[in-house]
C-alpha positions as a printed Julia matrix, in Angstrom:
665×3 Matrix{Float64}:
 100.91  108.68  133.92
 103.23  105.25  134.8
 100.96  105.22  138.25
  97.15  105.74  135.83
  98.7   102.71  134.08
  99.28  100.64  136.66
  96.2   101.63  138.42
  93.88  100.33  135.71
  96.37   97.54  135.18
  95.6    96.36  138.88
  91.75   96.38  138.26
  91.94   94.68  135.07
  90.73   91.03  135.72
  87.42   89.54  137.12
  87.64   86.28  138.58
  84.91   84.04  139.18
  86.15   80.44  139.96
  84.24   78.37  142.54
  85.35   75.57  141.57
  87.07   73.26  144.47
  87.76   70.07  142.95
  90.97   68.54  143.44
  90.43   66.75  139.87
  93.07   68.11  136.94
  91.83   71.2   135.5
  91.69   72.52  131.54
  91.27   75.87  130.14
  89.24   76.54  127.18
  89.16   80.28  125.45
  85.7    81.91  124.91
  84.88   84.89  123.43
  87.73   86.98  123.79
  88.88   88.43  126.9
  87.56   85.28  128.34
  88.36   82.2   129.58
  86.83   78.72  130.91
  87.93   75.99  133.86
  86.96   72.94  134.0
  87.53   69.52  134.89
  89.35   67.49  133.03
  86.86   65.32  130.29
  83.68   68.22  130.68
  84.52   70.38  127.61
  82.21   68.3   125.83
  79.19   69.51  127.97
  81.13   72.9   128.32
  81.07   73.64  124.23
  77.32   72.61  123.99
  76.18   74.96  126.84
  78.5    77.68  125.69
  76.44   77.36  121.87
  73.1    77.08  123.51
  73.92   80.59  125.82
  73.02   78.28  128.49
  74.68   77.78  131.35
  76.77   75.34  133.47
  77.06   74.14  137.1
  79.56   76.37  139.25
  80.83   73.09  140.48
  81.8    72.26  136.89
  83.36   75.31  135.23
  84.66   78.43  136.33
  84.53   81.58  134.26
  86.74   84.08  134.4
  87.17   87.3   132.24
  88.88   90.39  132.26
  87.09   93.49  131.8
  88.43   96.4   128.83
  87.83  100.3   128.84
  85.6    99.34  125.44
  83.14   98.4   128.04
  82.3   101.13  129.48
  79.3   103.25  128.06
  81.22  105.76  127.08
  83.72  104.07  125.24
  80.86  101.81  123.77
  80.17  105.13  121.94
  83.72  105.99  120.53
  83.25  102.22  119.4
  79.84  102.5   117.86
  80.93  106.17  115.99
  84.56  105.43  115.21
  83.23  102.13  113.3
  81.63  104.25  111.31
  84.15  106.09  110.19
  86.28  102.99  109.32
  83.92  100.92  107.84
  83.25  104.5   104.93
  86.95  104.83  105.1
  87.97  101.29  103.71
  85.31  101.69  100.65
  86.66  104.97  100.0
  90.34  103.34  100.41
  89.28  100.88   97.54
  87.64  103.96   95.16
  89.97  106.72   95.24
  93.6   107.25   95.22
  95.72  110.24   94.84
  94.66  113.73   96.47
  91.18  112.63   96.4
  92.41  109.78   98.81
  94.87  112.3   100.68
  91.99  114.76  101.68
  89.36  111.76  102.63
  92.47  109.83  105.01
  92.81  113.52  106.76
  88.93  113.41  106.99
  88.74  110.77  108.6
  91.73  111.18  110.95
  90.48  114.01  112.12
  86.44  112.48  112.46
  88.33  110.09  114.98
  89.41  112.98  117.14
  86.49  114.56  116.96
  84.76  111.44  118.57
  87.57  111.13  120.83
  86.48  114.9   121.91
  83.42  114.56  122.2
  83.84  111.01  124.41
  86.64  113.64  126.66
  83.75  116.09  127.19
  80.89  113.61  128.59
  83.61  111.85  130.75
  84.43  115.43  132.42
  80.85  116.16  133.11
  80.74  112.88  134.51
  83.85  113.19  136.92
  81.99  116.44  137.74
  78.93  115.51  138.58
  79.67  112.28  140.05
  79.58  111.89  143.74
  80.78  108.39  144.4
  84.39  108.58  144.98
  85.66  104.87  143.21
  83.35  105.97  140.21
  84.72  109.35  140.06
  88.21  108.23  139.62
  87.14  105.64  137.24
  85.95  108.41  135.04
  89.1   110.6   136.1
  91.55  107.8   134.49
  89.68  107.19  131.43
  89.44  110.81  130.8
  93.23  110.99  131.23
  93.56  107.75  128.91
  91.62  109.93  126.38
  93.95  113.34  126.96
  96.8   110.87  125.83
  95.33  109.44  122.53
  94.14  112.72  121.19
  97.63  114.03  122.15
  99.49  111.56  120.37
  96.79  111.09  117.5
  97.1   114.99  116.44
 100.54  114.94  116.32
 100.74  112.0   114.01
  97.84  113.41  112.14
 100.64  116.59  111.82
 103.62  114.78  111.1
 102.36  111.18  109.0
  98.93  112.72  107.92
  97.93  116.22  106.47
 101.32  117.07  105.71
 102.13  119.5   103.5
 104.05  119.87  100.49
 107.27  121.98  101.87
 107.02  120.39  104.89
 106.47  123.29  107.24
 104.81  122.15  110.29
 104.94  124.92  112.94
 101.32  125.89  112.31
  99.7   122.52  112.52
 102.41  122.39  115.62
 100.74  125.49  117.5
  97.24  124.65  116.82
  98.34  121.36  118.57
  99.76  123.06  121.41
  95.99  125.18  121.83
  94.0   122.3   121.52
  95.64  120.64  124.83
  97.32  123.53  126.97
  94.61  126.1   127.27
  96.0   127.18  130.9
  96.88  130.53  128.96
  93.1   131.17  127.62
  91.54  129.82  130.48
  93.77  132.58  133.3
  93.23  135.1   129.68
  89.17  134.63  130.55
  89.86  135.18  134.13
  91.94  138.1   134.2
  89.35  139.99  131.88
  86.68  139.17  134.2
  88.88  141.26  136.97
  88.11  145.33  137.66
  91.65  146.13  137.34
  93.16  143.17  135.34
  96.71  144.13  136.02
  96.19  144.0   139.44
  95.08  140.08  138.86
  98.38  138.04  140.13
  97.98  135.72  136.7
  98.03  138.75  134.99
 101.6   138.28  134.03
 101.36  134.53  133.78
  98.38  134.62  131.13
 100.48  137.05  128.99
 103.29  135.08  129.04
 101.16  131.47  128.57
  99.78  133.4   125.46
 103.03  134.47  124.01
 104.7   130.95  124.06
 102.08  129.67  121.63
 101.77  132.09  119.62
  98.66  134.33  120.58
  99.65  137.58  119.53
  96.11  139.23  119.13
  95.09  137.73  122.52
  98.32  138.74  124.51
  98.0   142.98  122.9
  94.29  142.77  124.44
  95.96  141.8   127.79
  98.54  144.53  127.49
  95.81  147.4   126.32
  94.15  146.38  130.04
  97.01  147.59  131.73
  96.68  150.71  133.95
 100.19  152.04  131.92
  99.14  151.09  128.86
  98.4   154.23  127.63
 100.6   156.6   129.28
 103.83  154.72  128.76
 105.37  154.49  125.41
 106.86  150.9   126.17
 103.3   149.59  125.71
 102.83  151.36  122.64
 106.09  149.69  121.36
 105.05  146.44  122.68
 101.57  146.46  121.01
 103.36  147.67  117.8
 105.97  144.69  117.5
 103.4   142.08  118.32
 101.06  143.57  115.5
 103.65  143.16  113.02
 104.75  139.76  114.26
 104.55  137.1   111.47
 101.82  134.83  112.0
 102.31  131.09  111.11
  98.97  131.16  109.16
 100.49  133.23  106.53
 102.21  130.54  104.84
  99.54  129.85  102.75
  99.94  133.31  101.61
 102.93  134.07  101.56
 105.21  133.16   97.48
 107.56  131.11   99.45
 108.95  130.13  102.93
 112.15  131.48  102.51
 110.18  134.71  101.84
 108.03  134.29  104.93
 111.6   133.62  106.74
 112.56  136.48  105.61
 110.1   138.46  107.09
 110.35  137.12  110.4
 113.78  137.67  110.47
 113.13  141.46  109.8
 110.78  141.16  112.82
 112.98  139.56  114.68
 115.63  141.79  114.28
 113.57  145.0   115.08
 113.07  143.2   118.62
 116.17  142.89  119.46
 116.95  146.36  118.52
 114.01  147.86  120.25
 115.21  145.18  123.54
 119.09  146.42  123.61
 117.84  150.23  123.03
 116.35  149.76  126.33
 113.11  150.64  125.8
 111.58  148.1   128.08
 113.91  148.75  130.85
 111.86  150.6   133.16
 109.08  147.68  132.79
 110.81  144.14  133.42
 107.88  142.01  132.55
 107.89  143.96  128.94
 111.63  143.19  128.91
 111.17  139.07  129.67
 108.48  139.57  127.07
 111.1   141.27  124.48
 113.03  138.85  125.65
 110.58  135.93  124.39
 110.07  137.63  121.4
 114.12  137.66  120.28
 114.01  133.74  120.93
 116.85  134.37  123.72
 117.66  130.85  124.93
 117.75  131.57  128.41
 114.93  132.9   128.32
 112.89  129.67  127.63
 114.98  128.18  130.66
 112.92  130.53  133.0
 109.97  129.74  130.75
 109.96  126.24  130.72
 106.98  126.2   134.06
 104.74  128.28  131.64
 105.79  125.68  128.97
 104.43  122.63  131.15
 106.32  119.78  129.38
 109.47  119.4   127.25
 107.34  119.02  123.69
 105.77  122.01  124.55
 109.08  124.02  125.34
 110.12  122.15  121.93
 107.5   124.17  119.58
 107.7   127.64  121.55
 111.4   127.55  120.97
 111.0   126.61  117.18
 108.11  129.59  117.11
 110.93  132.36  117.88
 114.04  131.0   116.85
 113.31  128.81  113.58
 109.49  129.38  112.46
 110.0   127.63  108.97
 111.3   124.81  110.66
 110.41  121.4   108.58
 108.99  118.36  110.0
 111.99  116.36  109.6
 114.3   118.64  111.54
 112.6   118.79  114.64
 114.09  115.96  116.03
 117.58  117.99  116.09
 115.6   119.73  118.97
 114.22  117.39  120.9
 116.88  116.43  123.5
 117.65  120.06  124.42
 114.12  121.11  125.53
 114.39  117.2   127.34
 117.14  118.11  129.03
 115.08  121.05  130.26
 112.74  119.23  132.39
 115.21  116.18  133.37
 117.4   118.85  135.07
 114.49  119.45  137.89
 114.04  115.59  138.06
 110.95  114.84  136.01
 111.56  111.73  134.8
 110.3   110.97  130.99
 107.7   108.86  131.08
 105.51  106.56  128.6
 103.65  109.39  126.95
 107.07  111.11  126.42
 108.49  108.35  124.86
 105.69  108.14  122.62
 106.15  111.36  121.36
 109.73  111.49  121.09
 109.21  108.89  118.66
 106.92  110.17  116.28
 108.72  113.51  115.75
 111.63  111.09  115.41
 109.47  109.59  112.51
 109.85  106.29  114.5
 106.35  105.13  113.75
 106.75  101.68  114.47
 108.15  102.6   117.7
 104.88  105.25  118.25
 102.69  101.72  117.41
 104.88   98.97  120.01
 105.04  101.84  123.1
 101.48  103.19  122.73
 100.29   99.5   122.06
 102.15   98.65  125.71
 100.66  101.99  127.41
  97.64  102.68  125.64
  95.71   99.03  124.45
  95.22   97.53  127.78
  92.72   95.52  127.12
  91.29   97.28  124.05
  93.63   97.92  121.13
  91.26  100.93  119.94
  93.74  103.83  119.48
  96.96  101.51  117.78
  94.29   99.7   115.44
  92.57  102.79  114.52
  95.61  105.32  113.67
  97.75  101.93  112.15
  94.95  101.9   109.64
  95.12  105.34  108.93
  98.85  105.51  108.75
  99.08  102.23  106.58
  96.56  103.88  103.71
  98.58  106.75  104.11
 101.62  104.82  102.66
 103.58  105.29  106.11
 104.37  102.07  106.92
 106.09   99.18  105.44
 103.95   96.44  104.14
 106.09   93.32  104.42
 105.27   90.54  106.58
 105.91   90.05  109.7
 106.62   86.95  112.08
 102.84   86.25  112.63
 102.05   85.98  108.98
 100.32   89.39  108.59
 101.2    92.89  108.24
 101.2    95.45  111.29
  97.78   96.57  110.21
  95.59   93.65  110.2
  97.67   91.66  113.33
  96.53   94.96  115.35
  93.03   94.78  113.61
  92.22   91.39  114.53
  93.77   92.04  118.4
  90.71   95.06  118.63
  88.21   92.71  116.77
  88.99   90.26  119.64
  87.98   92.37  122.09
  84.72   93.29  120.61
  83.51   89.83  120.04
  83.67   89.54  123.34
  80.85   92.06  124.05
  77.82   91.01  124.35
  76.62   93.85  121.63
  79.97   94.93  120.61
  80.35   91.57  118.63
  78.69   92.93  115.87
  80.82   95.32  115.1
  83.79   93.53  115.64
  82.45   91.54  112.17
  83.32   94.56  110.17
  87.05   94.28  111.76
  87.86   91.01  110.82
  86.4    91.61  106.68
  88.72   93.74  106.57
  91.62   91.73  107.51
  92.46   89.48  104.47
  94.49   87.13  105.63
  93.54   85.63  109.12
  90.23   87.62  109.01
  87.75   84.86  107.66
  89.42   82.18  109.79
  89.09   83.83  112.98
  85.41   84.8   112.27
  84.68   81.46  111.41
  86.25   80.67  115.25
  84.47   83.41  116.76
  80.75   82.15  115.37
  81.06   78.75  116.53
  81.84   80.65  120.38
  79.06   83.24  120.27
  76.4    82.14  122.82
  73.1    81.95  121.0
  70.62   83.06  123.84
  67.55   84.58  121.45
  66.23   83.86  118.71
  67.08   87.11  117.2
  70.67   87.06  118.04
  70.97   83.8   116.41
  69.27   85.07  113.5
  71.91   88.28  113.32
  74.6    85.91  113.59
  73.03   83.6   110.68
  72.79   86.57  108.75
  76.65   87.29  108.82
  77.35   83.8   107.94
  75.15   83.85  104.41
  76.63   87.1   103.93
  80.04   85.39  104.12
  78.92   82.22  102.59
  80.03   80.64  105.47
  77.35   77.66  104.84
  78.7    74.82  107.31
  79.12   77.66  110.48
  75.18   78.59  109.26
  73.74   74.77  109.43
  75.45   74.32  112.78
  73.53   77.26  113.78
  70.02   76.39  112.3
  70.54   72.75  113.88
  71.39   73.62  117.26
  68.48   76.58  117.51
  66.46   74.06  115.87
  67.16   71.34  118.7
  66.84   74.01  121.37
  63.34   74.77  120.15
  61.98   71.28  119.94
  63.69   70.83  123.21
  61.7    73.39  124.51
  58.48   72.22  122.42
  58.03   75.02  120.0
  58.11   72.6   117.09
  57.01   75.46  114.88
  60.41   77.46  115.52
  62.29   74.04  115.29
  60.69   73.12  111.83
  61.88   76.46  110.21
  64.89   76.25  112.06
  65.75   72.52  110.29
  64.41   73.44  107.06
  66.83   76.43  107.17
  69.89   73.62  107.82
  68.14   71.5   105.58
  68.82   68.74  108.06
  66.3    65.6   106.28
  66.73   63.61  109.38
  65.72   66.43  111.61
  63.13   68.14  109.6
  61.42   64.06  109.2
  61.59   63.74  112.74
  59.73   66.54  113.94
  57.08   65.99  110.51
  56.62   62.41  112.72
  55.72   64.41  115.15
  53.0    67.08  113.76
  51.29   63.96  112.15
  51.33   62.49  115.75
  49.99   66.0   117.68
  47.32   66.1   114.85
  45.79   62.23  115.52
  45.87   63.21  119.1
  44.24   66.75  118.58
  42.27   66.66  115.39
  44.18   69.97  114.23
  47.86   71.14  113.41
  49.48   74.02  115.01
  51.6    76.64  113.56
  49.37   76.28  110.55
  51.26   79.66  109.13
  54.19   77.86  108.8
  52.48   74.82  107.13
  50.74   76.59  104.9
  54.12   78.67  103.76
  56.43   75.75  103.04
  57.05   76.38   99.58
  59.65   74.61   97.73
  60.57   73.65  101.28
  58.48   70.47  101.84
  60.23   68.8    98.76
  63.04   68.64  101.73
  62.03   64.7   102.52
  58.9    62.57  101.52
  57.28   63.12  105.04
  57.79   66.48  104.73
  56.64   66.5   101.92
  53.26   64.74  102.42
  52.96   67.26  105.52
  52.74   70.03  103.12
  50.29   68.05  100.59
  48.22   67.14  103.38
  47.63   70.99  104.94
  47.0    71.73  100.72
  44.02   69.27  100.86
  42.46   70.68  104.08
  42.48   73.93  102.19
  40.8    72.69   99.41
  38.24   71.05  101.48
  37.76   74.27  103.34
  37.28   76.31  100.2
  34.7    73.23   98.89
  37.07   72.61   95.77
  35.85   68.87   96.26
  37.08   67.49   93.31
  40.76   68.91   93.57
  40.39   67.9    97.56
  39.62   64.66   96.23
  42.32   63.9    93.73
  45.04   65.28   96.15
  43.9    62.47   98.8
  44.29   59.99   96.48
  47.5    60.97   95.12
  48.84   60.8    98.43
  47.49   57.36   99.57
  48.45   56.28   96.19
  51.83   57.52   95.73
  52.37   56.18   99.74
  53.76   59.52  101.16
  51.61   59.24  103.71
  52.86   56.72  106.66
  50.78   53.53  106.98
  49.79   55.12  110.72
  48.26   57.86  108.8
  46.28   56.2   106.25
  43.05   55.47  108.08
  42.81   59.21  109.16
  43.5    59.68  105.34
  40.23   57.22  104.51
  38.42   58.46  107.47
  38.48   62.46  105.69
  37.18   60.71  102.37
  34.45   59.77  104.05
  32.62   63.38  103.71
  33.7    63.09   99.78
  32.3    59.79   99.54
  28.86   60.98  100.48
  28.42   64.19   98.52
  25.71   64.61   96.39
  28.04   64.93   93.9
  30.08   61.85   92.68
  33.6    62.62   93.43
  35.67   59.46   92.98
  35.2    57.59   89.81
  34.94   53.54   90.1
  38.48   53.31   89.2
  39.62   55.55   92.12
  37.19   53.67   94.41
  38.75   50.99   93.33
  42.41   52.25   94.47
  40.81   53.39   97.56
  39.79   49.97   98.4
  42.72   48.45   97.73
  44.37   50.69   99.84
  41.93   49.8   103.37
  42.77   46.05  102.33
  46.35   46.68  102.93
  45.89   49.09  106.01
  42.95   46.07  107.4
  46.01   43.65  106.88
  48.28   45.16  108.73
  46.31   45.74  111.31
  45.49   42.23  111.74
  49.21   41.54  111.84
  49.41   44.47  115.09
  52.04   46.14  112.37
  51.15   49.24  113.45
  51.51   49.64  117.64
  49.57   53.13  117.1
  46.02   51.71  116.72
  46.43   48.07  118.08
  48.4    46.74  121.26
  48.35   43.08  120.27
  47.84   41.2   117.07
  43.88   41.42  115.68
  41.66   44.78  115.77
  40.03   46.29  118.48
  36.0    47.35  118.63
  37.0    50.85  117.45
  38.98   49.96  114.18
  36.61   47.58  112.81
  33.95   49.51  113.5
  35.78   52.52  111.29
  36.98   50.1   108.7
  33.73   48.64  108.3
  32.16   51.82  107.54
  34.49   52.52  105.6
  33.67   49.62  103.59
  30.0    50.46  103.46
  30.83   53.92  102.31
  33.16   52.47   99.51
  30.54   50.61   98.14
  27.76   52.9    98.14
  29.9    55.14   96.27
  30.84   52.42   93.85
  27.53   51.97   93.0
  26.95   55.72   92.87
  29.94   55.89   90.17
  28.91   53.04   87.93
  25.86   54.34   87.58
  27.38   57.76   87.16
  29.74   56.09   84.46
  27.13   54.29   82.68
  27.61   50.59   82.33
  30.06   47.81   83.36
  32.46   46.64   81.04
  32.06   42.63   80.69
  35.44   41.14   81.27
């Protein structure tokens, strides 16, 4: 297991780093497991590109990251379904408390394994199917990474978790041992499958695999395939001690323990009658069986190679000598069954320390070693079952050095990991909420690092900041999309991206420039987003004489003349409109001016003419370098002034008429 570690350990980091200069080099963290080289004085250039998801010269800045087991695809799915489970879990940590809250925290603990399960099964089809050798034992470690967490995770689940009441623990304990040694069942399924099953050379082993945890029903079926099993009263004896053996399920049935220990102590003592009587004497397999059985210590000493490892050894022992055994007691056997397996050199590893601890009820200890062993890069297992054990009440809640407790310092460490992902980041949001202390601060840190490639992604991440109310990370956003858009020259995208920042300098800037496309192209573009602006155009004047401008066209285009006609006015009048803009507003009078009808009263042709005095002024003076390159007016503007003049007048005259008479002065 030391050897997996190191293995994956060894293939940890990716380096990428070009870079040859002999100029002093900075670091910079990105998202994180990453990290940036540069030259000293580029971060500058470095943090803009970084924003904009663009990139940067190899020459300039090196990139290197290191790579986590959270992604890979499969462990992208443990991700994606775990978060899930913890996001429900924390709203039902906040609504329920007492049993109610007991019975959803073992829910949910056991929801994890099941995903870890399910994860364990796709990565052995994988190692089986896969024929590429480096792949294959890519797959082979993570399954074995996997093995590990579900075997510590269920026993904490026993021991910190769905505990019960009188603190018996050897069923939970055998279940345990079935869910990750199934050696016995599989040689069981083997030897059944034989002609003459006794004749199978795992015959014996099976039996005995079955025995040690417990598997009473499945070991008689064994014996009953026996060629002797039904001509030799030793079998017959055999069968009849293991149906009356005591079955750890019975608890819940049974008044009290002492009365179930009672009853197994009967049992017990009726094997080691039936053993010393001899009756298994002629048959010495039925005799190390007996033997088993009477919970004869030396026994388990021959045992221990069915037993597989020391913890193992450790709940087979408690099954026949001490069945009501309670969780807090086991520890008492723990260095004996050790002792076991150190006297043919096995050394205890990691994953034996690990679970030393817990049935120590060293939980902190359980949390540092498997955050050493098993969080490499990821911090999945430690964050996840920390959670669980700190709504469980298991571990203290004081402070620690860092400023947080256990639970949110390992929250943020997995969160850190998943912002890092170029998907994963999404849910690492969800992390940091529910950290209250450092969790806000570091998402704030983490936006302002997540490279904004799309559109959509930049939207997502916007989202999460009005969510938050995280308003100045959300301007920066809409301000640098918006300058990456008109960069780009999709003005339309970097209008609605300024009037989301409400940036007046911006959002006036690129108004400038849609009044400048539309004198050089007759027409506006993006008129959807014109024609939507809402509230929005009251954002600066220009902005807002954009909007009033697109309003008029409509009403010209749905022949409202007279409404068309006021709003033109109001605009020259009220000078929104810049003076660049005010012949093209006189110039789409013109078609008022000439209706039939009378549209402008003499007053308002009045204003009107005013207002070409002014623009023919300026003109004159070469004010305005759009329309004139030197001082005076060129052929083109006096011819347009001047018929705007003519078409003034006419209409003057139409509209005294129209009015009636002339008031003498």
């Amino acid at each position: 297991m030391t050897s997996m570690a190191a293995e994956r350990e060894s293939e940890l980091f990716y380096l990428a780093i070009p870079c040859g200069s002999s100029e002093a080099l900075s670091a910079t963290w990105g998202l994180g497991n990453q990290l940036y080289v540069y030259p000293e004085g580029r971060q500058e250039t470095l943090s803009q590109n970084r924003q904009q998801g663009e990139g940067t010269s190899a020459a300039e800045v090196s990139h290197i990251r290191w790579h986590t087991e959270m992604h890979g695809p499969i462990t992208r799915k443990l991700v994606n379904e775990s978060h899930n489970i913890f996001v429900m879990l924390q709203g039902q940590v906040n609504s329920l408390s007492g049993t109610a809250l007991h019975t959803q925290l073992v829910k949910a603990s056991k929801q994890y394994r099941s995903v870890l399960k399910a994860c364990s099964m796709e990565l052995l089809h994988l190692t089986d199917t896969t024929q590429d050798e480096h792949q294959r034992a890519y797959y082979e470690n993570q399954l074995q990474m996997f093995e590990m967490i579900q075997l510590i995770w269920s026993l904490c689940e026993i021991l910190f978790v769905d505990t019960s009441s009188d603190g018996l623990v050897l069923r939970q304990l055998l279940d345990w041992l079935r869910w990750h040694f199934s050696e016995g069942k599989r040689l069981a399924m083997e030897v059944h499958r034989d002609e003459q099953p006794d004749s199978h050379p795992m015959y014996w082993d099976a039996i005995y695999r079955l025995t040690l945890q417990g598997e009473a029903e499945s070991v008689r079926r064994l014996l009953s395939q026996h060629s002797s099993a039904n001509s030799s009263d030793a079998f017959a004896v055999m069968d009849e001690l293991l149906r009356k053996m005591p079955q750890a399920h019975q608890y819940n049935h049974i008044p009290s323990a002492a009365e179930y220990d009672m009853k197994w102590r009967h049992w017990r003592e009726e094997c080691v009658r039936v053993l010393e009587e001899g009756q298994f004497a002629a048959f010495t397999n039925l005799e190390t069986l007996a033997q088993i059985l009477c919970g004869d210590d030396a026994i388990f000493t021959e045992m221990k190679d069915y037993c597989e490892t020391w913890y193992h050894l450790l709940v087979s022992k408690m099954l026949y000598q001490n069945p009501t055994i309670k969780s807090l007691d086991l520890h008492f056997h723990v260095q004996s069954c050790m002792e076991e397996f150190c006297h043919v050199g096995a050394r205890m590893g990691e994953l034996d320390n690990i679970l030393q601890a817990a049935i120590e009820f060293d939980i902190h200890q359980v949390i540092k070693d498997s955050s050493a062993f098993l969080s490499t890069g990821n911090w999945w297992f430690v964050s996840h079952l920390t959670d669980i054990l700190h709504h469980c009440g298991q571990l203290d809640t004081h402070n620690l050095a860092f400023g947080s407790n256990l639970r949110e310092f390992l929250l943020l460490e997995y969160a850190s990991t998943l912002m890092s992902h170029k998907s994963l980041w999404q849910v690492g949001v969800d992390y940091l909420d529910c950290c209250p202390v450092f969790g806000s601060k570091y998402l704030e840190l983490y936006i302002e690092r997540i490279p904004l490639e799309t559109e959509k992604k930049a939207q997502k991440v916007l989202h999460i900041c009005e969510e938050r109310n995280m308003m100045d990370q959300a301007q920066s956003i809409c301000k640098l999309m918006g300058m990456k858009s008109y960069r780009n020259g999709r003005l339309g995208s970097a209008l609605s991206w300024f009037l989301q920042s409400k940036d007046v300098a911006a959002a006036t800037r690129l108004t400038e420039k849609f009044l400048l496309e539309y004198g050089e192209r007759g027409q506006f573009s993006h008129l959807d987003l014109l024609d939507n602006l809402g509230s929005s155009m009251l954002l600066s004047n220009r902005l807002t004489f954009l909007g009033k401008y697109r309003e008029f066209q409509k009403l010209y285009e749905d022949h409202d003349f007279d409404g068309a006609g006021s709003l033109l006015l109001s605009l020259l009048s009220a000078r929104l409109a810049p003076k660049n803009f005010w012949i093209t507003l006189l110039m789409d009078a013109m078609p008022l001016l000439e209706a039939p009808k009378v549209i402008f009263s003499s007053s308002k042709t009045y204003e009107m003419m005013h207002c070409l005095e002014e623009l023919t002024q300026e003109l004159i003076r070469g004010d305005n370098s759009q329309y004139s390159t030197a001082k005076g007016l060129t052929d083109v503007e006096n011819e347009r002034l001047e018929l705007l003049r003519l078409t003034l007048t006419r209409n003057l005259s139409r509209a005294i008429i129209h009015e009636g008479t002339i008031t003498p002065s």
